[in-house]
C-alpha positions as CSV (number, residue, x, y, z in Angstrom):
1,X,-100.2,28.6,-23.3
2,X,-102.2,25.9,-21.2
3,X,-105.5,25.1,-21.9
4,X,-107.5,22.4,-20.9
5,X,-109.1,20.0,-23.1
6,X,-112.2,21.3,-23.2
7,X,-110.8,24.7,-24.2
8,X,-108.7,22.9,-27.1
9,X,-111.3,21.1,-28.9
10,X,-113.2,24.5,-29.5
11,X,-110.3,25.9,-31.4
12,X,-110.5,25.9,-34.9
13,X,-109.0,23.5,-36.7
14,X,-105.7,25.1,-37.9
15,X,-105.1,25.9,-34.3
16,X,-105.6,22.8,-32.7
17,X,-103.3,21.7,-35.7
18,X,-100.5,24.3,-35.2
19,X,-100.6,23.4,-31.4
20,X,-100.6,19.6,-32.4
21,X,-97.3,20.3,-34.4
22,X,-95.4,22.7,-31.9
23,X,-96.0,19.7,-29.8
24,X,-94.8,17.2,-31.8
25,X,-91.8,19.2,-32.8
26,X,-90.7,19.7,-29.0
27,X,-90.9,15.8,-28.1
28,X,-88.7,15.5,-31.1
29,X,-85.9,17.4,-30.2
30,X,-86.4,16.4,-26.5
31,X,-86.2,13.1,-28.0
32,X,-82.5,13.9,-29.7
33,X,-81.3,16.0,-26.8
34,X,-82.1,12.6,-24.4
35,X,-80.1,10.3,-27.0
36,X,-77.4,12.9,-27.6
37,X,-78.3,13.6,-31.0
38,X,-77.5,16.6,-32.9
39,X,-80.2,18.8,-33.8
40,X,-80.2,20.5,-37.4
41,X,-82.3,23.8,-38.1
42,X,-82.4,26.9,-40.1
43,X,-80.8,29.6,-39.4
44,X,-80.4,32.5,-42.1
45,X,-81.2,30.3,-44.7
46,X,-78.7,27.9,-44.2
47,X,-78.9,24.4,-42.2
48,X,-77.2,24.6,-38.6
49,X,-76.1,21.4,-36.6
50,X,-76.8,22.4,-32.9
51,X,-74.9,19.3,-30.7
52,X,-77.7,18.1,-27.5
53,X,-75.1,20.0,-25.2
54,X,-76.2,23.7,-27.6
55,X,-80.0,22.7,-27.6
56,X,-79.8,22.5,-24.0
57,X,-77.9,25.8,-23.0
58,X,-80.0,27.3,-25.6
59,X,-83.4,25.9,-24.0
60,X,-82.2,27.0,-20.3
61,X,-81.3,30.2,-22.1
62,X,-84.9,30.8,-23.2
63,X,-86.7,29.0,-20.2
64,X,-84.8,31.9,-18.0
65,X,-86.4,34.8,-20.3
């Protein structure tokens, strides 16, 4: 999903919000991963703790999909 700037600031709003936030949310766990911070999420309704060691297998899991 790259778009150029020009592209982005013709989406509407909610998009260029939703983007804004996917963002965000990736620098922040890029952020922990870097530190060696655990991650916690949701999974089935219940709060996981994913070490940085999981979030990274896990993201070279997806990037080779």
């Amino acid at each position: 999903m790259t778009k150029t700037a020009t592209d982005i600031s013709r989406l509407p709003l909610e998009e260029r919000a939703e983007i804004a936030f996917k963002v965000a949310v990736a620098k922040a766990i890029d952020e922990h991963v870097r530190l060696g911070s655990a991650v916690y999420i949701s999974r089935k309704g219940k709060i996981v703790k994913l070490s940085a060691r999981e979030v990274r297998s896990f993201s070279r899991s997806n990037q080779t999909k």
